[in-house]
Biotite code that builds the C-alpha atoms (Angstrom):
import biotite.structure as struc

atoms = struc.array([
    struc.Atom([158.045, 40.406, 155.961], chain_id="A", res_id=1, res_name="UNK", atom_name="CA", element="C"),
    struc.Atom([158.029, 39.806, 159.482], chain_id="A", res_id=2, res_name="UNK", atom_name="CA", element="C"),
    struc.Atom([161.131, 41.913, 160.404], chain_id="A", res_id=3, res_name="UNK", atom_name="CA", element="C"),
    struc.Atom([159.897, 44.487, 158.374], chain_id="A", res_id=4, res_name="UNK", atom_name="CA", element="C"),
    struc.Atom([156.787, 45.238, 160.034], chain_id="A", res_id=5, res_name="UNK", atom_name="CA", element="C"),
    struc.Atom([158.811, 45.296, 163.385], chain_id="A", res_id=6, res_name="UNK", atom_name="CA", element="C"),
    struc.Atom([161.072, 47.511, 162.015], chain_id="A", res_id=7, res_name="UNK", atom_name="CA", element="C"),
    struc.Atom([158.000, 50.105, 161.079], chain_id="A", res_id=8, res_name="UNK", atom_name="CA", element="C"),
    struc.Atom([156.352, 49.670, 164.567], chain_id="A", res_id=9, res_name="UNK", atom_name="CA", element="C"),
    struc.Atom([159.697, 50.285, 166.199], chain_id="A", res_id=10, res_name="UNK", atom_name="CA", element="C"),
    struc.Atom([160.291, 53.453, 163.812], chain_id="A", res_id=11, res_name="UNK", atom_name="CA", element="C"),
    struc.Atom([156.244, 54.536, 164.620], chain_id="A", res_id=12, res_name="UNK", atom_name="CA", element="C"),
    struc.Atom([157.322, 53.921, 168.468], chain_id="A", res_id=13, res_name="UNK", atom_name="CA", element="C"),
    struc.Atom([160.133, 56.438, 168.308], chain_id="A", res_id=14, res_name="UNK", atom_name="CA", element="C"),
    struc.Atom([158.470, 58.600, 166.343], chain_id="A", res_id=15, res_name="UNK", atom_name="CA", element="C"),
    struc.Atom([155.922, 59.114, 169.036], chain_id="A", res_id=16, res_name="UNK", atom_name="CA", element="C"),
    struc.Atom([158.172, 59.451, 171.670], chain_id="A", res_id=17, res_name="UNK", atom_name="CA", element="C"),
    struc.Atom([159.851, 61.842, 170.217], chain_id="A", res_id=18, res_name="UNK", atom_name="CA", element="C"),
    struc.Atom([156.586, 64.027, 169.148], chain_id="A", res_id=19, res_name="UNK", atom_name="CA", element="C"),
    struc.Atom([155.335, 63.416, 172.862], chain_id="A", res_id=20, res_name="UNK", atom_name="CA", element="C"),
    struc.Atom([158.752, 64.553, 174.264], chain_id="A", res_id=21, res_name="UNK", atom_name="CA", element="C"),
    struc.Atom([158.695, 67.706, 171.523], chain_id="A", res_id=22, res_name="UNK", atom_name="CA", element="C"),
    struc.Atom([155.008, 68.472, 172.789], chain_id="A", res_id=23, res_name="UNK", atom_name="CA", element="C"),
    struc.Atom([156.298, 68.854, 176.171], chain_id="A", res_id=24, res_name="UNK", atom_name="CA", element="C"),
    struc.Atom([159.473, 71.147, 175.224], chain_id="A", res_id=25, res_name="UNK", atom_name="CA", element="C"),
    struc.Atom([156.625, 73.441, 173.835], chain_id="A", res_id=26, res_name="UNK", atom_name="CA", element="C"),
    struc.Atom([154.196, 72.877, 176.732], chain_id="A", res_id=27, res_name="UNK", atom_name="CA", element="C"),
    struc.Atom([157.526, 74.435, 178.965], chain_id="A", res_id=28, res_name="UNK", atom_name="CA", element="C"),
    struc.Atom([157.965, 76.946, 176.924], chain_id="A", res_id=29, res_name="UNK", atom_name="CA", element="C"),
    struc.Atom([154.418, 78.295, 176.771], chain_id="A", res_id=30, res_name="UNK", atom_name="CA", element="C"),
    struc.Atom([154.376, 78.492, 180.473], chain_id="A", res_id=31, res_name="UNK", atom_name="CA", element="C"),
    struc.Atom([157.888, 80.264, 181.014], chain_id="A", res_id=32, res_name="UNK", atom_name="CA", element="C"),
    struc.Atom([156.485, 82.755, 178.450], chain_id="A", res_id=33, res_name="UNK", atom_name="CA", element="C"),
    struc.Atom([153.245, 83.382, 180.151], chain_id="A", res_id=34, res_name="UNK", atom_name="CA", element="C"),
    struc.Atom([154.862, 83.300, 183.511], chain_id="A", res_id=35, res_name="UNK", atom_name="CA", element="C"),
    struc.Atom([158.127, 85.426, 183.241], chain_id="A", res_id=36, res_name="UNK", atom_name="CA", element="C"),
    struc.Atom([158.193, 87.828, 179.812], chain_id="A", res_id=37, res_name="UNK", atom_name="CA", element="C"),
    struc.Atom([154.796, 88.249, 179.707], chain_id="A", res_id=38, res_name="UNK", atom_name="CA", element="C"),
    struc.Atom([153.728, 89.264, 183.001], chain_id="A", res_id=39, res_name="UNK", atom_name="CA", element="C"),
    struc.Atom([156.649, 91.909, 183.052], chain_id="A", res_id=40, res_name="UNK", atom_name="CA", element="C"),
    struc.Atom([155.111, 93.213, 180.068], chain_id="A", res_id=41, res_name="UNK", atom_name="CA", element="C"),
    struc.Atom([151.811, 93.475, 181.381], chain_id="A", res_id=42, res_name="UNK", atom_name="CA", element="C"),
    struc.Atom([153.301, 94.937, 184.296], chain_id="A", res_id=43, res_name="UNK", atom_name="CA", element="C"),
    struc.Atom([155.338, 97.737, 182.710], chain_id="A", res_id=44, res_name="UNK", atom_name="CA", element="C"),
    struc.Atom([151.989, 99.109, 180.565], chain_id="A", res_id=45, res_name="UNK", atom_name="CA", element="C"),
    struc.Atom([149.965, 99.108, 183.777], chain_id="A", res_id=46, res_name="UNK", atom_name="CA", element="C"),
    struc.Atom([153.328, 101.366, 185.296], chain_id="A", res_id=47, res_name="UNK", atom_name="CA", element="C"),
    struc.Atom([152.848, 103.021, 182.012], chain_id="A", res_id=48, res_name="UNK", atom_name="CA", element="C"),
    struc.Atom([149.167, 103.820, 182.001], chain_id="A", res_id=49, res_name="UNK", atom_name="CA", element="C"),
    struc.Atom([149.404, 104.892, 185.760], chain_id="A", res_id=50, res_name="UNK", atom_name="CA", element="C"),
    struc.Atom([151.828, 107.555, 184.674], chain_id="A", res_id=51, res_name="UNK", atom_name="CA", element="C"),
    struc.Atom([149.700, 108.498, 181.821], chain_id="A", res_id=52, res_name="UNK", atom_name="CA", element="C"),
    struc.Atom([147.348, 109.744, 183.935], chain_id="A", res_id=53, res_name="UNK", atom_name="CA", element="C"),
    struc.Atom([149.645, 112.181, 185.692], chain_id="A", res_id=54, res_name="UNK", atom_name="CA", element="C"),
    struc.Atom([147.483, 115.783, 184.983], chain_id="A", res_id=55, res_name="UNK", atom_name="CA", element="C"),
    struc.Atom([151.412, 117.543, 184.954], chain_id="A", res_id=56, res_name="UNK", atom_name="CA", element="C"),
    struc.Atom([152.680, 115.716, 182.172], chain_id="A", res_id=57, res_name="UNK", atom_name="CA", element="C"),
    struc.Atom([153.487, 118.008, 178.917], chain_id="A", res_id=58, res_name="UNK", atom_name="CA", element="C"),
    struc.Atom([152.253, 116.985, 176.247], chain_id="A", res_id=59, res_name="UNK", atom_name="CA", element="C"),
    struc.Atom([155.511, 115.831, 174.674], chain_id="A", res_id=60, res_name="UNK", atom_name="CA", element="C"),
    struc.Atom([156.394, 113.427, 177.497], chain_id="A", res_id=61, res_name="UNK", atom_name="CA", element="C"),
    struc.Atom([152.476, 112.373, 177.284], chain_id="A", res_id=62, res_name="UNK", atom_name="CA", element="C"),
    struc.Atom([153.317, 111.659, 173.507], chain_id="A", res_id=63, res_name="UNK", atom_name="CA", element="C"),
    struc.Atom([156.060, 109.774, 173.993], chain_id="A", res_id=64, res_name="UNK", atom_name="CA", element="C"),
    struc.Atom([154.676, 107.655, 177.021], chain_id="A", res_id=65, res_name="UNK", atom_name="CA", element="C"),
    struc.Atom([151.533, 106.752, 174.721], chain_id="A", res_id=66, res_name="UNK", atom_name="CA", element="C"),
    struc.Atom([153.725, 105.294, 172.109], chain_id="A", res_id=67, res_name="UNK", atom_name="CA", element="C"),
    struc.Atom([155.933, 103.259, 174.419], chain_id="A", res_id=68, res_name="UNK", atom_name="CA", element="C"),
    struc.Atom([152.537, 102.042, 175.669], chain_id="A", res_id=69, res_name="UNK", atom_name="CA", element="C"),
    struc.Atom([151.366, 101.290, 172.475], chain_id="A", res_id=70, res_name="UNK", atom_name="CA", element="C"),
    struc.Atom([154.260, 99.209, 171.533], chain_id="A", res_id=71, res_name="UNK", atom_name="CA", element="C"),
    struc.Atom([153.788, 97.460, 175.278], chain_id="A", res_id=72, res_name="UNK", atom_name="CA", element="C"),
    struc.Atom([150.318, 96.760, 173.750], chain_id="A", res_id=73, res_name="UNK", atom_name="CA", element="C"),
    struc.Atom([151.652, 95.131, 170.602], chain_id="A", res_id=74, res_name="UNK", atom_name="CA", element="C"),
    struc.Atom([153.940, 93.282, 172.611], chain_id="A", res_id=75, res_name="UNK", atom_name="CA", element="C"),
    struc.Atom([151.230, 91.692, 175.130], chain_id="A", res_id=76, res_name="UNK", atom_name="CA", element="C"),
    struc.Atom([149.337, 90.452, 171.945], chain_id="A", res_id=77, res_name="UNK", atom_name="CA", element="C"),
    struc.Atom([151.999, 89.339, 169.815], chain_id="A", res_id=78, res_name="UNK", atom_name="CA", element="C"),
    struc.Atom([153.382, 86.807, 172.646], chain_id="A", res_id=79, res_name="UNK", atom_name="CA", element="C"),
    struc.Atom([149.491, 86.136, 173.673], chain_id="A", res_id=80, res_name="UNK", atom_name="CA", element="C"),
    struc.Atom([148.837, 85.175, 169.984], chain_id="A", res_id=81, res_name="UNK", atom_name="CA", element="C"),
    struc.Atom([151.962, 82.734, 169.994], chain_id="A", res_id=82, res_name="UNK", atom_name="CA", element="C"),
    struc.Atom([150.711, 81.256, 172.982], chain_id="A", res_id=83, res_name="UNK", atom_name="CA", element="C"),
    struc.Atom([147.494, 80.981, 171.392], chain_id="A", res_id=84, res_name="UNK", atom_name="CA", element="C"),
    struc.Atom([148.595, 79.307, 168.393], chain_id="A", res_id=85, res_name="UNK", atom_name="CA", element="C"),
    struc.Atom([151.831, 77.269, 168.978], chain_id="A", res_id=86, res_name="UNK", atom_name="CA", element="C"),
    struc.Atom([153.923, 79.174, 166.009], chain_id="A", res_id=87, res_name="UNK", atom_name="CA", element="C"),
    struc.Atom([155.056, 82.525, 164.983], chain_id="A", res_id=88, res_name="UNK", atom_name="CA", element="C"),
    struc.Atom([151.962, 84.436, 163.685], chain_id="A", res_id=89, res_name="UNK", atom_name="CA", element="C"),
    struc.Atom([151.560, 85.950, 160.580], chain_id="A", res_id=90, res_name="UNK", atom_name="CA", element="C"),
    struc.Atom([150.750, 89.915, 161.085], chain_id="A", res_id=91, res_name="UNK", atom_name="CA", element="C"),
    struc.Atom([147.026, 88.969, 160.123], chain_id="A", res_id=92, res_name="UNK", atom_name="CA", element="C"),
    struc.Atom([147.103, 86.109, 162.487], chain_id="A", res_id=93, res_name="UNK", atom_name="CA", element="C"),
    struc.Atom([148.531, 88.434, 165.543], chain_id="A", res_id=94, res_name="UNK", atom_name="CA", element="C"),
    struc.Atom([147.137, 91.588, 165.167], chain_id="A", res_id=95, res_name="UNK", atom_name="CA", element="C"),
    struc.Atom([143.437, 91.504, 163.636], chain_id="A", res_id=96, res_name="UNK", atom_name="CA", element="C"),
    struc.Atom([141.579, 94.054, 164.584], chain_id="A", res_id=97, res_name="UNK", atom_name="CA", element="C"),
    struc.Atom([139.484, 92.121, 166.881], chain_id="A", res_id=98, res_name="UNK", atom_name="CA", element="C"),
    struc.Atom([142.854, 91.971, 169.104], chain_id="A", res_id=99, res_name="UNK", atom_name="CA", element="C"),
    struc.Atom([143.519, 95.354, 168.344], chain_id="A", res_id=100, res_name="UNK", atom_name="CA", element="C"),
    struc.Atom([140.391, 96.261, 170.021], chain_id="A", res_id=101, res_name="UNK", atom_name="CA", element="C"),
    struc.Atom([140.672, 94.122, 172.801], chain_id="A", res_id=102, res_name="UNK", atom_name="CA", element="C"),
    struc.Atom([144.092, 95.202, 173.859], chain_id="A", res_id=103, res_name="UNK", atom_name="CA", element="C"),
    struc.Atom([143.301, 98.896, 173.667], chain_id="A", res_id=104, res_name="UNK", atom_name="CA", element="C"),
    struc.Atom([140.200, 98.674, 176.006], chain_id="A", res_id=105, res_name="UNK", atom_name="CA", element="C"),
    struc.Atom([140.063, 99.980, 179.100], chain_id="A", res_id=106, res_name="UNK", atom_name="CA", element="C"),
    struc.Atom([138.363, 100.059, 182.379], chain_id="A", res_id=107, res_name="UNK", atom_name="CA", element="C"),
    struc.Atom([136.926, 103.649, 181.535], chain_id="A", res_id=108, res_name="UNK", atom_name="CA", element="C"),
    struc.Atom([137.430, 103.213, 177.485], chain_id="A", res_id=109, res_name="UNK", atom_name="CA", element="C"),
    struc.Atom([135.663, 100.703, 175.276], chain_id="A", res_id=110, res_name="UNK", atom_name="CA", element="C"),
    struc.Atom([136.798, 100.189, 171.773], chain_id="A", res_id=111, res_name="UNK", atom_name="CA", element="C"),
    struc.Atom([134.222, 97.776, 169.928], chain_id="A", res_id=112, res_name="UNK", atom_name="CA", element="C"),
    struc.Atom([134.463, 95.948, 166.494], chain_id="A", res_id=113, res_name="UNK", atom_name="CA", element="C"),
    struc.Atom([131.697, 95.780, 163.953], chain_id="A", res_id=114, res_name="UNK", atom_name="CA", element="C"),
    struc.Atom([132.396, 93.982, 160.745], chain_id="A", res_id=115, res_name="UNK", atom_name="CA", element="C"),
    struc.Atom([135.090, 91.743, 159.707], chain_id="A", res_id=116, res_name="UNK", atom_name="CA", element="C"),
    struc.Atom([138.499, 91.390, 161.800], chain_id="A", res_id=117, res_name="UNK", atom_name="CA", element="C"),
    struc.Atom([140.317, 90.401, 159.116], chain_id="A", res_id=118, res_name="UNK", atom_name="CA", element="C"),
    struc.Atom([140.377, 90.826, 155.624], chain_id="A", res_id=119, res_name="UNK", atom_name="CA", element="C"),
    struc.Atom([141.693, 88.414, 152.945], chain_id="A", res_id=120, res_name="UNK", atom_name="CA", element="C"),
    struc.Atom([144.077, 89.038, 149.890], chain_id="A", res_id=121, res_name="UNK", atom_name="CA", element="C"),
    struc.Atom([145.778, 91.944, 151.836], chain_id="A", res_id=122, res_name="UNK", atom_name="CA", element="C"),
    struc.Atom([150.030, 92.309, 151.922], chain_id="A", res_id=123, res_name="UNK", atom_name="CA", element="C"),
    struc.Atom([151.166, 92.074, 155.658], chain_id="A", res_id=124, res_name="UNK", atom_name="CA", element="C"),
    struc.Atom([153.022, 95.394, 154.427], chain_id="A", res_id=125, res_name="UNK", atom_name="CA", element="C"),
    struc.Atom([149.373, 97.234, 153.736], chain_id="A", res_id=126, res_name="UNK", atom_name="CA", element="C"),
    struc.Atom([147.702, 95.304, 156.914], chain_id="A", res_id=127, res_name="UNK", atom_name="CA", element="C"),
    struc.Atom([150.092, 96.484, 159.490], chain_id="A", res_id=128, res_name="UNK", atom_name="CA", element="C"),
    struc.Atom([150.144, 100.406, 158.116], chain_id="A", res_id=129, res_name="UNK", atom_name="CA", element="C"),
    struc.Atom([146.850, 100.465, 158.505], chain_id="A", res_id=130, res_name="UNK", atom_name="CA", element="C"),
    struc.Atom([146.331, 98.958, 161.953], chain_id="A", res_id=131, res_name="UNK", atom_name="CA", element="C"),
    struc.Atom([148.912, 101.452, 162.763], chain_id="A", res_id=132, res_name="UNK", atom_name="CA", element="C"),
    struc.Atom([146.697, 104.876, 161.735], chain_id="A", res_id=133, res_name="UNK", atom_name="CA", element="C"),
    struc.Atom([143.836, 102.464, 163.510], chain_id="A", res_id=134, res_name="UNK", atom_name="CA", element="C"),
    struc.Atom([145.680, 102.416, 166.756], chain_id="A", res_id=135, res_name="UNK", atom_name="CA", element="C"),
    struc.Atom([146.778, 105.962, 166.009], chain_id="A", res_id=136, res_name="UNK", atom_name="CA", element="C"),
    struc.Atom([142.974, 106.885, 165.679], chain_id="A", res_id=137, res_name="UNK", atom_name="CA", element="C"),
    struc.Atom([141.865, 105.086, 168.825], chain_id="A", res_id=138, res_name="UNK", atom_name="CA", element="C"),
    struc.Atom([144.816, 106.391, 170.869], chain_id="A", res_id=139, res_name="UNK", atom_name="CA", element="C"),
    struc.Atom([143.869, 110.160, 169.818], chain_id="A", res_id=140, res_name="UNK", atom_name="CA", element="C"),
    struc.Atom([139.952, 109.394, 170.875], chain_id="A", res_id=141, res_name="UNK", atom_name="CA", element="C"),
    struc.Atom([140.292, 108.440, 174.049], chain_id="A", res_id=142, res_name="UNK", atom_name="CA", element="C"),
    struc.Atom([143.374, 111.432, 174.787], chain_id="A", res_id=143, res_name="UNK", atom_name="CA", element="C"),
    struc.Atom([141.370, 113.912, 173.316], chain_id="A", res_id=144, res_name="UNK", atom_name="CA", element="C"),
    struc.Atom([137.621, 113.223, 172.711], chain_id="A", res_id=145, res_name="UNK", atom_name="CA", element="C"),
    struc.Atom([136.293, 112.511, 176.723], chain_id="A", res_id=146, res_name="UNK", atom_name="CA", element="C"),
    struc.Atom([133.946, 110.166, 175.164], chain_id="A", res_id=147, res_name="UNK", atom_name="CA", element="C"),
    struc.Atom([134.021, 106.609, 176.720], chain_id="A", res_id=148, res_name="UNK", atom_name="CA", element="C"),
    struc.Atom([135.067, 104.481, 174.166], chain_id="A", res_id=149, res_name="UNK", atom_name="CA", element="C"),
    struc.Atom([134.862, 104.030, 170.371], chain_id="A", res_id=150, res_name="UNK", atom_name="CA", element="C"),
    struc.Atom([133.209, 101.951, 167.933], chain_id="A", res_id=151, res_name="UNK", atom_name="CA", element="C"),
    struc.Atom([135.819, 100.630, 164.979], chain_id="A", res_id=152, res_name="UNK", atom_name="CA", element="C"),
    struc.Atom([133.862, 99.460, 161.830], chain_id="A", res_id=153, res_name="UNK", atom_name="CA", element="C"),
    struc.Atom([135.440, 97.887, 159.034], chain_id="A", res_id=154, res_name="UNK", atom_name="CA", element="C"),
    struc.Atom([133.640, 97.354, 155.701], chain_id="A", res_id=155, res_name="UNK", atom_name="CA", element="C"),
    struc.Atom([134.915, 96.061, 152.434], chain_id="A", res_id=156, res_name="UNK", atom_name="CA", element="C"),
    struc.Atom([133.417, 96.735, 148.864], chain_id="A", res_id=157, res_name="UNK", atom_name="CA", element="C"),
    struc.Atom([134.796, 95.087, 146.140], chain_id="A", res_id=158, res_name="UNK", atom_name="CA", element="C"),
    struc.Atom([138.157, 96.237, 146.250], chain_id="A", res_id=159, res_name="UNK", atom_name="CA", element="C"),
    struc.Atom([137.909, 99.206, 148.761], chain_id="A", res_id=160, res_name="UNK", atom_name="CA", element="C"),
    struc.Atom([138.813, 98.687, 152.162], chain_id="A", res_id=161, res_name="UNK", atom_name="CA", element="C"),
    struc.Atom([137.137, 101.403, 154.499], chain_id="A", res_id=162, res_name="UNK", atom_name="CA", element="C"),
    struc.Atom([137.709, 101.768, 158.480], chain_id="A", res_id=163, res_name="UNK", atom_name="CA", element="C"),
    struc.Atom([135.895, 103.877, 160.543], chain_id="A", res_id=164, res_name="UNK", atom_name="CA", element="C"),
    struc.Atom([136.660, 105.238, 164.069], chain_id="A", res_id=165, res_name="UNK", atom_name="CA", element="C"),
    struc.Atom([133.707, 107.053, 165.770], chain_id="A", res_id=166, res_name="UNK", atom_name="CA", element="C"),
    struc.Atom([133.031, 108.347, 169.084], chain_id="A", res_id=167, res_name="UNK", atom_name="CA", element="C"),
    struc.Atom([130.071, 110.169, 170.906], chain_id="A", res_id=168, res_name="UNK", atom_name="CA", element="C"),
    struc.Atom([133.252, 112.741, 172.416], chain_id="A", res_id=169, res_name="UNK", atom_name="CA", element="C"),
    struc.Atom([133.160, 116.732, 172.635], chain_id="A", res_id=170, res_name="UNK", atom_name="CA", element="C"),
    struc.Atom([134.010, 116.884, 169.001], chain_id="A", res_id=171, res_name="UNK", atom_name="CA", element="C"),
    struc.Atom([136.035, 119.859, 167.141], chain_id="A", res_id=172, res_name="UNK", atom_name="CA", element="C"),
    struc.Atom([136.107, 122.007, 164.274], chain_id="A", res_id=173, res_name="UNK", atom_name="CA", element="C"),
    struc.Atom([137.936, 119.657, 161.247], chain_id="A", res_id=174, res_name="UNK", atom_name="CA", element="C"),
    struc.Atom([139.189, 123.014, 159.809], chain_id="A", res_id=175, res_name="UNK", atom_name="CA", element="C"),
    struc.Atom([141.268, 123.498, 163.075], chain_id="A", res_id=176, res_name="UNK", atom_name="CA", element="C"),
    struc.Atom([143.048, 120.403, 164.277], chain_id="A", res_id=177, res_name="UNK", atom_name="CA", element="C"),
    struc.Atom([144.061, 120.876, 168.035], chain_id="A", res_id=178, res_name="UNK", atom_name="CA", element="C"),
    struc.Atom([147.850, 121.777, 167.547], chain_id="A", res_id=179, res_name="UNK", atom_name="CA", element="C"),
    struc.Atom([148.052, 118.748, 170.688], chain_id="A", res_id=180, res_name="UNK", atom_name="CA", element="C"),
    struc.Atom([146.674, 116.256, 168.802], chain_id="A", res_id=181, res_name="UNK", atom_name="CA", element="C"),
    struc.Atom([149.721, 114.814, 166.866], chain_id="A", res_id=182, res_name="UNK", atom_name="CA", element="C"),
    struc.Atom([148.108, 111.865, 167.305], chain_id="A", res_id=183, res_name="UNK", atom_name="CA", element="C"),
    struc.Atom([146.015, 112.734, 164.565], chain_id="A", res_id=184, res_name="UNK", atom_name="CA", element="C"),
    struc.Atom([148.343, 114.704, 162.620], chain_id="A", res_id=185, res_name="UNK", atom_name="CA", element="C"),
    struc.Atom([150.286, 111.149, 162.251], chain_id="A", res_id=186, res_name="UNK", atom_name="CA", element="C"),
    struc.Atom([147.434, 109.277, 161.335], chain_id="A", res_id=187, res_name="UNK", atom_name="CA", element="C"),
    struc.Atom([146.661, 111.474, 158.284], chain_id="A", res_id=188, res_name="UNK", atom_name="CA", element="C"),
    struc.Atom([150.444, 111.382, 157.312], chain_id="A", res_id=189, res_name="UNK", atom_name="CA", element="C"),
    struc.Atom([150.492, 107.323, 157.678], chain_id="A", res_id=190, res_name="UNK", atom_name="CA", element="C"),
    struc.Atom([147.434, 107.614, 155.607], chain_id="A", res_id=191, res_name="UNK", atom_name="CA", element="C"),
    struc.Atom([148.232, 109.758, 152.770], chain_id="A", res_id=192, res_name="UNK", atom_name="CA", element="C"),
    struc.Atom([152.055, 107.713, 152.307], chain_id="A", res_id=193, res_name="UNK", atom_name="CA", element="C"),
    struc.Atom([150.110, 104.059, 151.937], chain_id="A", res_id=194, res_name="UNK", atom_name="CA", element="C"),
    struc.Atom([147.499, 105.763, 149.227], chain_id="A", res_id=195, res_name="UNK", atom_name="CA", element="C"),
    struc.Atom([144.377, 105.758, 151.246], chain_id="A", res_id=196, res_name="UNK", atom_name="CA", element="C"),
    struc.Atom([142.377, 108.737, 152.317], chain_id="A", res_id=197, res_name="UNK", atom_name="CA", element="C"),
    struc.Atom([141.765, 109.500, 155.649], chain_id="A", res_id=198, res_name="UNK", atom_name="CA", element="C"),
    struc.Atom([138.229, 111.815, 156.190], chain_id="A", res_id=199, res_name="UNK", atom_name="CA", element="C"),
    struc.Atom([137.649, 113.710, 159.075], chain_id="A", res_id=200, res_name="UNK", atom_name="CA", element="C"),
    struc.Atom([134.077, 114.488, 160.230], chain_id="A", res_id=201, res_name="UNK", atom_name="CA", element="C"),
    struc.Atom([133.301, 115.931, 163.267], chain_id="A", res_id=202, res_name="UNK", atom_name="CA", element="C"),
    struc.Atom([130.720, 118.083, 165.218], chain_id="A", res_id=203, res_name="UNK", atom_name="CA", element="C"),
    struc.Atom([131.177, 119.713, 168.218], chain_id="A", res_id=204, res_name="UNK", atom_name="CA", element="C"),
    struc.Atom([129.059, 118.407, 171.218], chain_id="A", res_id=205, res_name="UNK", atom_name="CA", element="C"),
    struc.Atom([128.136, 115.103, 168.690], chain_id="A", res_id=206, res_name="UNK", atom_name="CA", element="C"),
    struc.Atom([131.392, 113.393, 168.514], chain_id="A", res_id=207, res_name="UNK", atom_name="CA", element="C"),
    struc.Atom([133.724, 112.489, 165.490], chain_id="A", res_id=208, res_name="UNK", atom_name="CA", element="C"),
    struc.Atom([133.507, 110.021, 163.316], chain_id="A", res_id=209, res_name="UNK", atom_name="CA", element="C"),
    struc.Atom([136.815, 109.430, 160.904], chain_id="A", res_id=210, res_name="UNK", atom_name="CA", element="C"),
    struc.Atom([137.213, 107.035, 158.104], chain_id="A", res_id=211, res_name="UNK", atom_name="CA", element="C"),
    struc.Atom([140.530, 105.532, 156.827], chain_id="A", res_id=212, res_name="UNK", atom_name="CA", element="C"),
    struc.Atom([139.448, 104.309, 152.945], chain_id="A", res_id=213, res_name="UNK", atom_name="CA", element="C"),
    struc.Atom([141.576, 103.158, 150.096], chain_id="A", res_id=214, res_name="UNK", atom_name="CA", element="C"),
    struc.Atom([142.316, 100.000, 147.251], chain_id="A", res_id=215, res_name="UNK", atom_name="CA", element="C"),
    struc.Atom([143.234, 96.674, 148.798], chain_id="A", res_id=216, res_name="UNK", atom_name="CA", element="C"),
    struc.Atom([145.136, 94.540, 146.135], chain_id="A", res_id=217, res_name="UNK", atom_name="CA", element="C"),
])
């Protein structure tokens, strides 16, 4: 009975070594991450942003600069939410809205969150298209409105998931999108391929105020 018990403690003894020793691996990890891959990253978008606000860039090259900065967005939170958590994130985990909002804020552009950041019983499929036409949305606002930020409000009923995206901008005729704002144009494809509806009301000299509604499983 006696060697048995020593045999456990010894067995509990390596055990903790080797979780202590594991711990550590990931403690060196976390600060390689945050140190090298991440501060490159962080580095590149702010490159990125300053040649966003070049006044000469065509609107093309504008186009494709936001979208390279968007995806240097995604990147800063996905390895921030790693860091955060110790594992691999789900897509819900990583990119709730409440992160969404926080990476795409600015200086001279707030984006704030009312209502829930993350909503339950949702496919990560579903969940990522629509933080895409949500980062679409915000991205075309602060291009195009000349409003200082946005207010992102996310409300579920039942079974209906709606997100809203208003702004206190210049507004614009919802007849006649601006032929510039593909932005936009993207957002209401995205929209209409995932089955959700994607309203558009706006007043010019009030702001707009667009909502991104459909069925959540």
């Amino acid at each position: 009975m006696h060697d048995k018990n020593v045999g456990g403690d010894r067995l509990i003894a390596a055990l903790q070594q080797e979780l202590a020793s594991l711990e550590e691996r990931i403690s060196t990890i976390e600060h390689e991450l945050h140190d090298g891959p991440l501060q490159r990253v962080i580095a590149a978008r702010m490159q990125m942003q300053a040649l966003l606000s070049n006044p000469d860039l065509t609107p093309e090259l504008s186009d494709q600069f936001e979208e390279l900065d968007q995806s240097l967005a995604l990147a800063v939170s996905q390895v921030r939410s790693i860091l955060h958590s110790n594992q691999q994130p789900s897509i819900q985990d990583a990119l709730g809205l409440d992160i969404l909002c926080q990476e795409l804020t600015e200086p001279v552009f707030r984006v704030g969150l009312e209502g829930p950041a993350k909503i339950s019983g949702v496919s990560k499929e579903l969940w990522d298209a629509v933080l895409r036409v949500v980062r679409e949305l915000i991205w075309n606002a602060r291009k195009h409105s000349q409003a200082d930020g946005v207010t992102v409000t996310s409300q579920v009923n039942e079974r209906t998931w709606g997100i809203e995206v208003r702004d206190q901008g210049k507004g614009f005729d919802p007849e006649q999108i601006p032929e510039d704002s593909y932005g936009l144009c993207t957002a209401v494809e995205r929209a209409r391929m995932m089955g959700f509806d994607l309203v558009i009301d706006s007043v010019r000299g009030e702001g707009t105020r667009i909502t991104l509604r459909g069925t959540i499983a």
